[in-house]
C-alpha positions as YAML, in Angstrom:
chain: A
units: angstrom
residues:
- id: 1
  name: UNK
  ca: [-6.18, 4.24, -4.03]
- id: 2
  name: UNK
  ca: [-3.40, 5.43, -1.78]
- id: 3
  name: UNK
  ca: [0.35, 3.32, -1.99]
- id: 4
  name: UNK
  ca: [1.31, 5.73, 0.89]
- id: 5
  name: UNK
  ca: [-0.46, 7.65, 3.26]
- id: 6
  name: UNK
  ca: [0.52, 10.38, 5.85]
- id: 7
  name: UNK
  ca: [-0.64, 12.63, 8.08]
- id: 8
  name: UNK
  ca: [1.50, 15.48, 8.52]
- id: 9
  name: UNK
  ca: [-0.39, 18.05, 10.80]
- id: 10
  name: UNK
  ca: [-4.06, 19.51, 11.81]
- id: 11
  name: UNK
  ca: [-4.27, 22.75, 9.51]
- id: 12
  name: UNK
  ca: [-5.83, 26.32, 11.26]
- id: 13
  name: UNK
  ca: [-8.55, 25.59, 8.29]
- id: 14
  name: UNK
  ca: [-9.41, 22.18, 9.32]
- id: 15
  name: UNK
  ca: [-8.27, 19.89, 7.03]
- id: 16
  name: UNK
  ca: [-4.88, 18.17, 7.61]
- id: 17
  name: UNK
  ca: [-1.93, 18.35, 6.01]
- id: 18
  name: UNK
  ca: [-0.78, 15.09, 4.12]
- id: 19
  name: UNK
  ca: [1.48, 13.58, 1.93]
- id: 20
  name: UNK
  ca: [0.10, 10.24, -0.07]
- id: 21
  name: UNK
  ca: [1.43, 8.38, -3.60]
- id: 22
  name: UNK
  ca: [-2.37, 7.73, -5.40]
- id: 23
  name: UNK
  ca: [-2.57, 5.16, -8.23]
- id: 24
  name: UNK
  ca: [-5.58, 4.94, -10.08]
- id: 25
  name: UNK
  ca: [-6.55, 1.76, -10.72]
- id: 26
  name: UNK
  ca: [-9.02, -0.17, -13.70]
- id: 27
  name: UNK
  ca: [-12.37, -0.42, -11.08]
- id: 28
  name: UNK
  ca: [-14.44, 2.49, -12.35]
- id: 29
  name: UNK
  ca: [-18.07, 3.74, -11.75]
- id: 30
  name: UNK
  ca: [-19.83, 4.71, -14.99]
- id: 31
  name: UNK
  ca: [-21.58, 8.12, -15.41]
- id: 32
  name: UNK
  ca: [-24.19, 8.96, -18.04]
- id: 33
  name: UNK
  ca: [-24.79, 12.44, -19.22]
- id: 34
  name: UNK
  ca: [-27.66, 13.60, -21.50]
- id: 35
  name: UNK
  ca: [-28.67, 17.81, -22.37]
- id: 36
  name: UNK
  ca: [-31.40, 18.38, -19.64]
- id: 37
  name: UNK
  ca: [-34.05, 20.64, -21.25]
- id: 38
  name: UNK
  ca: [-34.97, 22.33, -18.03]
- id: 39
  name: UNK
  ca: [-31.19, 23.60, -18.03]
- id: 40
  name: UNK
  ca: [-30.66, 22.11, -14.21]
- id: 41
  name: UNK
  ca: [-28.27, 19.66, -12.79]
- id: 42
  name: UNK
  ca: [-29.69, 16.19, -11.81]
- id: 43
  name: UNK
  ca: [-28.37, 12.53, -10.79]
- id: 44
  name: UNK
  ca: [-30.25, 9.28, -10.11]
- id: 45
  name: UNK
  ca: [-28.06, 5.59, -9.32]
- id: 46
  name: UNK
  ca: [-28.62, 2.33, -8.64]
- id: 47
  name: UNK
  ca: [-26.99, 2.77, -5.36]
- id: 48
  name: UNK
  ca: [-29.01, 2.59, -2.72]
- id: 49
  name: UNK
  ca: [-28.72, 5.29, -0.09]
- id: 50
  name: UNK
  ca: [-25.91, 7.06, -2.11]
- id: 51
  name: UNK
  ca: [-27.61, 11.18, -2.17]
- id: 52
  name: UNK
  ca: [-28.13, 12.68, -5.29]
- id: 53
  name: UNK
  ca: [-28.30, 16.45, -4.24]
- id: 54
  name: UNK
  ca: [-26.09, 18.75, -3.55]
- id: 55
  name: UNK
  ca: [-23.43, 16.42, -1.34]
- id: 56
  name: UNK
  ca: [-22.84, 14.47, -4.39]
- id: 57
  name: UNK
  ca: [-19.93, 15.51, -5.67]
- id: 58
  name: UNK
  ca: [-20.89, 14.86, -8.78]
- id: 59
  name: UNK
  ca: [-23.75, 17.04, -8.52]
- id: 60
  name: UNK
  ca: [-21.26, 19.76, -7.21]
- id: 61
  name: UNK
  ca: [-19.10, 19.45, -10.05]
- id: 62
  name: UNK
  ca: [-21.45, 20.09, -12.85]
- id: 63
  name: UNK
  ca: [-22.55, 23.12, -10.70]
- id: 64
  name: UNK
  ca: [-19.10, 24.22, -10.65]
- id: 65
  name: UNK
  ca: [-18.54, 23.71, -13.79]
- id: 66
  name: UNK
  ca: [-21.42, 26.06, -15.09]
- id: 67
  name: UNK
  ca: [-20.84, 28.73, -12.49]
- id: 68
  name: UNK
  ca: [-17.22, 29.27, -13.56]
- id: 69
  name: UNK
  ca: [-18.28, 29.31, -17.49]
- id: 70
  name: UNK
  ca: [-21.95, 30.89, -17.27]
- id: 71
  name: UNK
  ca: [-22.76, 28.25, -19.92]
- id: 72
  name: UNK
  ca: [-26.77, 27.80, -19.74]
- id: 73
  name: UNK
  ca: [-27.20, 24.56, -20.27]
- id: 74
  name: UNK
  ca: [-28.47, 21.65, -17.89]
- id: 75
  name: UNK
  ca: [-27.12, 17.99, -17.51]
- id: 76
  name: UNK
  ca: [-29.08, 14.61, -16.38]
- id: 77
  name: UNK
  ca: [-26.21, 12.33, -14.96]
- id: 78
  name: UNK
  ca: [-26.69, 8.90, -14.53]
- id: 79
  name: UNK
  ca: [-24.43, 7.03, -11.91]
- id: 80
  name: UNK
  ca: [-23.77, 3.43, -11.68]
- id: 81
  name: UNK
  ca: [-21.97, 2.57, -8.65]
- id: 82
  name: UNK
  ca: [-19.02, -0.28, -9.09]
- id: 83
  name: UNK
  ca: [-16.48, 1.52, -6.68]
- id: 84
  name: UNK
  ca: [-17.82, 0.72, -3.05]
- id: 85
  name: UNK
  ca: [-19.04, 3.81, -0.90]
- id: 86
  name: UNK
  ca: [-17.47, 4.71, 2.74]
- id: 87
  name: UNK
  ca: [-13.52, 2.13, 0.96]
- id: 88
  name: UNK
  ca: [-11.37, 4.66, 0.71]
- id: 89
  name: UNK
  ca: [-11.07, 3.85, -2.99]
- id: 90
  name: UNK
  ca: [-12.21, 7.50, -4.48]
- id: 91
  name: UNK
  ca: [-15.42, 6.62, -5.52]
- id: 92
  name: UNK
  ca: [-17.19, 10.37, -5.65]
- id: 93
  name: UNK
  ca: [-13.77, 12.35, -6.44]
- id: 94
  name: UNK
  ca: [-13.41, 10.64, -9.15]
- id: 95
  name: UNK
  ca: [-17.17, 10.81, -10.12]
- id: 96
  name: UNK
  ca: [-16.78, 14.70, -10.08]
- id: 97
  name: UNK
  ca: [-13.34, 15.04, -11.85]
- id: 98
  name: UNK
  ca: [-15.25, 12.48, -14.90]
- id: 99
  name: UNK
  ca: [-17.86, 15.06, -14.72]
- id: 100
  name: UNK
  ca: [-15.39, 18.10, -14.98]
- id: 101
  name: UNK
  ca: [-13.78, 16.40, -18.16]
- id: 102
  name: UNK
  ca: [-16.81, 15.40, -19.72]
- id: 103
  name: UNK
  ca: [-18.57, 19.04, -19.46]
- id: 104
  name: UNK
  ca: [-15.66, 20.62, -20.42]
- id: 105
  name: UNK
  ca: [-15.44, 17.92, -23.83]
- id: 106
  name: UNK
  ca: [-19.20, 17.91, -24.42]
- id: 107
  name: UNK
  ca: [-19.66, 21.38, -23.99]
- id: 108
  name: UNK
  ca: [-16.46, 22.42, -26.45]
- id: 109
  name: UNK
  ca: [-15.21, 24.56, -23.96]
- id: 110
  name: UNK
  ca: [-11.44, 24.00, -23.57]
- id: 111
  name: UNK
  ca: [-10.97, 25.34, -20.17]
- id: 112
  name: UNK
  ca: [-6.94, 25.71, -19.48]
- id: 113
  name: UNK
  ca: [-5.46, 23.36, -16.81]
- id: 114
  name: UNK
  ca: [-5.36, 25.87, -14.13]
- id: 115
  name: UNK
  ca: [-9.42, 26.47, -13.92]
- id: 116
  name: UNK
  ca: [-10.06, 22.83, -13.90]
- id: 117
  name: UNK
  ca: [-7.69, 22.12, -11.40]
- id: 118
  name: UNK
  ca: [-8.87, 25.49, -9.02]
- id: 119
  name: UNK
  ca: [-13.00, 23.73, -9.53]
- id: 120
  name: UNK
  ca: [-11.85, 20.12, -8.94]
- id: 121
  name: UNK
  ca: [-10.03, 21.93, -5.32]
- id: 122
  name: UNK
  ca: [-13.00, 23.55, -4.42]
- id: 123
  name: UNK
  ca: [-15.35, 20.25, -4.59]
- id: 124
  name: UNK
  ca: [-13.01, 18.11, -3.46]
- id: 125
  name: UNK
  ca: [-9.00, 17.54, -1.75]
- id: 126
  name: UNK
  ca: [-8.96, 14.58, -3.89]
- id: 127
  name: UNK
  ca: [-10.78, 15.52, -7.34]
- id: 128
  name: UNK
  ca: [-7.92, 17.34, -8.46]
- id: 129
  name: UNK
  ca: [-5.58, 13.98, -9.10]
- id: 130
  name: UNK
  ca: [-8.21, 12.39, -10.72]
- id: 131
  name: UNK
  ca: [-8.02, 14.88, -13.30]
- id: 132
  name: UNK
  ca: [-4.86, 13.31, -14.00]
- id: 133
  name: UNK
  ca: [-4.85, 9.22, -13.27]
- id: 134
  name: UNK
  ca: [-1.79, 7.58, -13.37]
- id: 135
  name: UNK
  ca: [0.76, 7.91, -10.05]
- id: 136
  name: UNK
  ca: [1.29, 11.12, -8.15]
- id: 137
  name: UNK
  ca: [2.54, 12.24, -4.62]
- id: 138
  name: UNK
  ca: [-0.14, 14.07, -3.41]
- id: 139
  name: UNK
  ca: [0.35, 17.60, -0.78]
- id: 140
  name: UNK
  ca: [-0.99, 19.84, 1.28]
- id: 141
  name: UNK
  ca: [-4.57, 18.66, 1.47]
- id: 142
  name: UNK
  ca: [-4.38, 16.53, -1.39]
- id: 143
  name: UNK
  ca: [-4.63, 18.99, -4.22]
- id: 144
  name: UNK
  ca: [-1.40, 19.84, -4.69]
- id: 145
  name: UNK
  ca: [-0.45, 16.81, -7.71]
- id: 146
  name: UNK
  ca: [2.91, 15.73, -8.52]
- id: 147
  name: UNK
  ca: [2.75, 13.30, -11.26]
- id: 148
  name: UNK
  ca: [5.38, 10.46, -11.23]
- id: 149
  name: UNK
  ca: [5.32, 8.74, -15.00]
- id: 150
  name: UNK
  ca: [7.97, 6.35, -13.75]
- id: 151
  name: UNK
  ca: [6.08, 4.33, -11.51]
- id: 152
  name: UNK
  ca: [5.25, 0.90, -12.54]
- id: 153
  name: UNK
  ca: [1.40, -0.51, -12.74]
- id: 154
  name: UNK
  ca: [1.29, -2.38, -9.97]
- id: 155
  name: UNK
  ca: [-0.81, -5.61, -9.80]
- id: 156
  name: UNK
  ca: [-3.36, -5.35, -6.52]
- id: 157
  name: UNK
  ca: [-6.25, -7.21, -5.00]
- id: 158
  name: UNK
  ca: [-8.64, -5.10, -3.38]
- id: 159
  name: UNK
  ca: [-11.14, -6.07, -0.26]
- id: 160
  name: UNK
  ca: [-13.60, -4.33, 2.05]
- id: 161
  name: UNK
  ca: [-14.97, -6.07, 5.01]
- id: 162
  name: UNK
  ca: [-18.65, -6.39, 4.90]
- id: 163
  name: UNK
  ca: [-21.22, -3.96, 6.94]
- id: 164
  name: UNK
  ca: [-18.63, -1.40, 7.50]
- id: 165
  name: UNK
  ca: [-18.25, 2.03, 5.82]
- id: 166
  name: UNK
  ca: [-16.11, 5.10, 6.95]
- id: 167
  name: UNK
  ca: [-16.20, 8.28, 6.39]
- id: 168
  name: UNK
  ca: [-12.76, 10.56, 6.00]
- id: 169
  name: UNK
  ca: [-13.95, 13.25, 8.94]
- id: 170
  name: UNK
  ca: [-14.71, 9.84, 11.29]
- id: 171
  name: UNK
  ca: [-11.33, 8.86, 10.58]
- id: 172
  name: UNK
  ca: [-9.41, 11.42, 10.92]
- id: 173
  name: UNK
  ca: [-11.23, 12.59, 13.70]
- id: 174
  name: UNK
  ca: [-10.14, 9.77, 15.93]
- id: 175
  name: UNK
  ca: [-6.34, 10.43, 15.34]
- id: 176
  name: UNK
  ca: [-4.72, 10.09, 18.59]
- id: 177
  name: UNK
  ca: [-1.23, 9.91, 19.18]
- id: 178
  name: UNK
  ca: [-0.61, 9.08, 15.35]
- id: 179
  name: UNK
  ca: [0.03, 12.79, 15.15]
- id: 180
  name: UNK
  ca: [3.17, 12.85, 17.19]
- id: 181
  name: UNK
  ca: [6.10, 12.79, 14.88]
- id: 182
  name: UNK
  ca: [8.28, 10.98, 14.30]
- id: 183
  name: UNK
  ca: [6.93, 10.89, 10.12]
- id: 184
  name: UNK
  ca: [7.02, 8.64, 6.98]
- id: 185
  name: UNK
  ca: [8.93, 10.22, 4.84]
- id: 186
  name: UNK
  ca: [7.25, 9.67, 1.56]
- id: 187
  name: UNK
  ca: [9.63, 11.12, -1.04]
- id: 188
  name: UNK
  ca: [11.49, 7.90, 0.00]
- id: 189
  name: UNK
  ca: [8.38, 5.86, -0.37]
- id: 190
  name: UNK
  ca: [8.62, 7.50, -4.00]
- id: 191
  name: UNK
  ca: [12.05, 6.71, -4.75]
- id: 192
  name: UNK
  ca: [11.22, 2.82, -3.51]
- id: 193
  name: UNK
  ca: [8.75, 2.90, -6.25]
- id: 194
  name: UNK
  ca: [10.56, 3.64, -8.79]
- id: 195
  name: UNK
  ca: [12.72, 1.02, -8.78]
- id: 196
  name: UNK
  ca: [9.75, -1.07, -9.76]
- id: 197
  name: UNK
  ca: [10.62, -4.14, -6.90]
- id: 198
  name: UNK
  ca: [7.44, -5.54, -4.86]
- id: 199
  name: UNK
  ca: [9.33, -6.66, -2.11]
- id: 200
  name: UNK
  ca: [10.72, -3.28, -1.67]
- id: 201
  name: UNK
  ca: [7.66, -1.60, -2.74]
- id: 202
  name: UNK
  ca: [5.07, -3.87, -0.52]
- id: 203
  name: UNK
  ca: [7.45, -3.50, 2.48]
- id: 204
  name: UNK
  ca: [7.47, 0.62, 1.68]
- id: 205
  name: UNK
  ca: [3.82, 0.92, 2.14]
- id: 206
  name: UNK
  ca: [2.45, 2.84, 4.42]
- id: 207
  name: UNK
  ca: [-0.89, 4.74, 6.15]
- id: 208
  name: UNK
  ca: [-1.23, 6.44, 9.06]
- id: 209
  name: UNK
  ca: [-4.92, 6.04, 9.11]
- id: 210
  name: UNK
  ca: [-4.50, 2.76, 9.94]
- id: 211
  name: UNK
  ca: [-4.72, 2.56, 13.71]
- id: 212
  name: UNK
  ca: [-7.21, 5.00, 13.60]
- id: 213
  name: UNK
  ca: [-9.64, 3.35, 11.48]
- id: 214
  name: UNK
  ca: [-9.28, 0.14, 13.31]
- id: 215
  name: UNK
  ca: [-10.34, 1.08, 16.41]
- id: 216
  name: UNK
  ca: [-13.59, 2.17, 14.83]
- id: 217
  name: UNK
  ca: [-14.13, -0.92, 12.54]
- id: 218
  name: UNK
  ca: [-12.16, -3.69, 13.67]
- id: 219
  name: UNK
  ca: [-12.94, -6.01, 10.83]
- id: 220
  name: UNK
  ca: [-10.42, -3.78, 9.10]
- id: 221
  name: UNK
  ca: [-7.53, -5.21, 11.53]
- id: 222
  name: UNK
  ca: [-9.01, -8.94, 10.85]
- id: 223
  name: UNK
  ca: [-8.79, -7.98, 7.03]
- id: 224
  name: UNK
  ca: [-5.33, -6.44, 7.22]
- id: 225
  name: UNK
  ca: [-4.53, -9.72, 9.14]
- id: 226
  name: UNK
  ca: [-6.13, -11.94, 6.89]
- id: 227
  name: UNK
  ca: [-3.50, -10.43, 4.00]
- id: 228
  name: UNK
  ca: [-0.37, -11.27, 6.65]
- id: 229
  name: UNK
  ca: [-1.28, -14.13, 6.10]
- id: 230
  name: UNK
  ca: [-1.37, -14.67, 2.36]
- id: 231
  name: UNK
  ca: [2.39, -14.46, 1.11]
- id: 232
  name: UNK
  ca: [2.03, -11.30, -0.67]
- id: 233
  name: UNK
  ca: [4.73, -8.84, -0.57]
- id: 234
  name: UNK
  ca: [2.72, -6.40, 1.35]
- id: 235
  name: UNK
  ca: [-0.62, -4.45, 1.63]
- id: 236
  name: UNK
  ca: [-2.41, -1.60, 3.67]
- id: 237
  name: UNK
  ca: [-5.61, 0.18, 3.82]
- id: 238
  name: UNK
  ca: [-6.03, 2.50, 1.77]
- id: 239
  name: UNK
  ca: [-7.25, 6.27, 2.12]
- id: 240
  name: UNK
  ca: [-9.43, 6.23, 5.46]
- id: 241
  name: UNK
  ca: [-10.92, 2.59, 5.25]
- id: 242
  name: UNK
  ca: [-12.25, 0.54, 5.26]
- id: 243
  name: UNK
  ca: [-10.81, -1.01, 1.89]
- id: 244
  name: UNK
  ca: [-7.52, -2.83, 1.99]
- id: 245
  name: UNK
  ca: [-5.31, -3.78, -0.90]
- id: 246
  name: UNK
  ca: [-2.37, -6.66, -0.93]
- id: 247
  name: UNK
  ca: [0.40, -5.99, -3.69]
- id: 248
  name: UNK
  ca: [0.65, -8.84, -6.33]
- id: 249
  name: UNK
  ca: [3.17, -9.93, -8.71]
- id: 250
  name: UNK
  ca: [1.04, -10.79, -10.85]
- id: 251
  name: UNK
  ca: [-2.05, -10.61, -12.47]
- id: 252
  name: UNK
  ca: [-3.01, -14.17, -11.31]
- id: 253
  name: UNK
  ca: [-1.71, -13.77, -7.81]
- id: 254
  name: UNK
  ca: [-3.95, -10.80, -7.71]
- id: 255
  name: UNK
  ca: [-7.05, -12.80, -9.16]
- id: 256
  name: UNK
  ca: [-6.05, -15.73, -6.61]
- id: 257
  name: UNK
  ca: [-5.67, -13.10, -3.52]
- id: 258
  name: UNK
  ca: [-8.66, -11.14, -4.00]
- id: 259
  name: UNK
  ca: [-10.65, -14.92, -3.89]
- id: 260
  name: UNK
  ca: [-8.36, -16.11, -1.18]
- id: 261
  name: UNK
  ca: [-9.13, -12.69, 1.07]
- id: 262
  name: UNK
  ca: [-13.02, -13.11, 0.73]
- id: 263
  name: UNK
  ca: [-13.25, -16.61, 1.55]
- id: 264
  name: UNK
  ca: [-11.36, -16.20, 5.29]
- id: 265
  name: UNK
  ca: [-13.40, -12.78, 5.95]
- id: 266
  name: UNK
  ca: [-16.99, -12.02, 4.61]
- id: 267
  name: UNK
  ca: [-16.72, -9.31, 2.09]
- id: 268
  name: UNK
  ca: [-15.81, -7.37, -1.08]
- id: 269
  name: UNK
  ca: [-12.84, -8.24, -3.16]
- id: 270
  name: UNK
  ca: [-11.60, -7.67, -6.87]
- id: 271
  name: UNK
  ca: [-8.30, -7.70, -8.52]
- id: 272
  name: UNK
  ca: [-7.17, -4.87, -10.13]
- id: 273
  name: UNK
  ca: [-4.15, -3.44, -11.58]
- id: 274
  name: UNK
  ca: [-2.49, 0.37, -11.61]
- id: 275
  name: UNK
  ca: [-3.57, 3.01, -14.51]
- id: 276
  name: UNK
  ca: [-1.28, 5.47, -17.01]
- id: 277
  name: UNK
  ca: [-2.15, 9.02, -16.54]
- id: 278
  name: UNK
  ca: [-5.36, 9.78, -18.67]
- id: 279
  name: UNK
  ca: [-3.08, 11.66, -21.57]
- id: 280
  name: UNK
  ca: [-0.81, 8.34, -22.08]
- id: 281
  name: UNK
  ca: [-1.65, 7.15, -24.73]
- id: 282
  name: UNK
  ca: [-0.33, 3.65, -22.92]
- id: 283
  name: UNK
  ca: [-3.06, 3.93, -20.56]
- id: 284
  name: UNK
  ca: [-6.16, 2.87, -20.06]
- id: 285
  name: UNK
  ca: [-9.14, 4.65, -20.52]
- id: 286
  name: UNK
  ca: [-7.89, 6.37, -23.44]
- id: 287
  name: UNK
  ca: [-8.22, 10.74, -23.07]
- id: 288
  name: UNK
  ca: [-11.79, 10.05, -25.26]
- id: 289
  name: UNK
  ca: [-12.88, 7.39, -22.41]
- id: 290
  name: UNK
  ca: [-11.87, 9.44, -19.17]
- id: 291
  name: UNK
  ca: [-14.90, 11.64, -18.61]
- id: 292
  name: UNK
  ca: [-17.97, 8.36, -18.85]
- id: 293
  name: UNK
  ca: [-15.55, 5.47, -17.01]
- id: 294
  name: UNK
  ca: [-13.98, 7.11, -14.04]
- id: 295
  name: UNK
  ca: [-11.27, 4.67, -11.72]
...
C-alpha cells in the first residue's frame, strides 16, 4: 500500500514519473506451484473474472523467469485471491514478484539481485519493491527502491467501497490540474516517518491520485469521508483507488476502525498492520515464506 503518493510528471514513454513510501502489509494472496509435465506456464483462481493468460502478471513472471534462465521446465500456479482486484493494494505485483522468488528457490537457481530486479521492471513498475517488503520510497516509475529499515510498522485499517474497481491507466488518465506543481515533497514525508509519531505521520500522508479517482468513483470521497470522521490520526487512498486506509495506534483501534468504516459505507474492510523487509529476520513472512504468501 502507498503512505505517500506523488505524481511528479507525464514521461515521453508514457508512464509518469512518481515518488511514493510503500509498506507492505500482513493481507496476502496465496499462490500454489506444482512441476507442470507439459513444461508450460498455467494459472487457475477462485477469483472470478480475474484472467489467467498472459495479462496476469503472474503468468508473465514465470515466463520471464524462464526466458532469462532457458530453464525447461513448466509451472501450474494456483491463485487464491484475498487482496481485492481494481484497491490499489498490489494485488498482481506482488503475485508476480512471489512467483519470481519462488522459481528462483524451487528451481535452485540463485539469480543475483540485479536480474531479478531488471524481470520484476519489465512485468511490472511495482513488482520490483515487492521483491523486497518492508518500507521504501519508491522513483521514477516505481522501480527504482529505496529501502527505509527505520520506519515503524504501522497499525492500519483497510476499506474498499463496494461495486467499484479502478484501474491505474483510468486513474491516471483523468489527472487534470493535479499535475501543476506546486509538489509533495516526499523525502520530508520520509523523514516524518521516521520519527515513528501518528499524529505527525497520519497528518504527513499524502496522494495525488486522490481527486482524480474521486471524480470517477465517488464512493471513494464518501469512504475517505467516512474515516474524517472516525478520530484516527489520518488516512488516504492508497495507490490509484479505490482502497482507503486510516492510520491506527493500535492494533485494536485498527480492528475497531476497519468494523466502524464498513458499517457507515457498504464494503470491504480488514485491519492490518505494516511488514519487515522479507530478509529481516523480524519480519513476517520469514525469507522461506515470501515466494507462496505474497502481501
Amino acid at each position: 500500500m502507498n503512505l505517500f503518493l506523488e505524481v511528479l510528471a507525464k514521461r515521453p514513454d508514457g508512464y509518469h514519473e512518481i515518488a511514493t513510501v510503500m509498506q507492505a502489509v500482513d493481507l496476502c494472496d496465496e499462490i500454489e506451484l506444482r512441476d507442470a509435465p507439459s513444461g508450460e506456464v498455467s494459472l487457475s483462481t477462485d477469483a472470478p473474472g480475474l484472467a489467467a493468460d498472459e495479462s496476469n502478471l503472474a503468468v508473465r513472471a514465470a515466463r520471464a523467469m524462464l526466458a532469462e534462465t532457458g530453464v525447461r521446465r513448466g509451472a501450474a500456479m494456483r491463485l487464491t485471491k484475498r487482496i481485492p482486484m481494481g484497491a490499489g493494494l498490489g494485488g498482481g505485483s506482488s503475485d508476480a514478484a512471489a512467483v519470481l522468488l519462488a522459481l528462483d528457490r524451487w528451481w535452485g537457481l540463485g539469480l543475483p539481485a540485479e536480474a531479478m530486479h531488471r524481470m520484476a521492471a519489465s512485468i511490472g513498475s511495482d513488482v520490483p519493491f515487492f521483491l523486497l517488503g518492508g518500507t521504501a520510497l519508491c522513483t521514477g516509475r516505481g522501480e527504482t527502491v529505496e529501502p527505509i529499515p527505520e520506519a515503524p510498522l504501522l497499525d492500519l485499517a483497510l476499506a474498499m467501497p463496494s461495486g467499484v474497481s479502478l484501474s491505474p491507466r483510468e486513474v491516471y488518465g483523468a489527472l487534470g490540474n493535479e499535475l501543476t506543481p506546486p509538489r509533495a515533497d516526499a523525502r520530508l514525508f520520509v523523514a516524518t516517518l521516521r520519527r515513528g509519531d501518528p499524529a505527525a505521520i497520519g497528518a504527513a500522508c499524502f496522494n495525488r491520485l486522490e481527486a482524480a479517482a474521486a471524480r470517477i468513483a465517488p464512493k471513494v470521497a464518501m469512504m475517505l469521508q467516512a474515516l474524517g470522521g472516525m478520530g484516527l490520526p489520518g488516512g488516504r487512498m492508497t495507490g490509484s483507488g479505490a482502497a482507503c486506509f486510516g492510520l491506527c495506534r493500535s492494533p485494536g483501534e485498527a480492528t475497531a476502525a476497519a468494523r466502524e468504516w464498513t458499517s457507515r459505507l457498504e464494503g470491504w474492510s480488514i485491519a492490518a498492520r505494516g511488514l519487515r523487509p522479507w530478509a529481516d529476520p523480524g519480519g513476517a513472512p520469514a525469507a522461506g515464506e515470501a515466494p507462496s504468501r505474497t502481501p
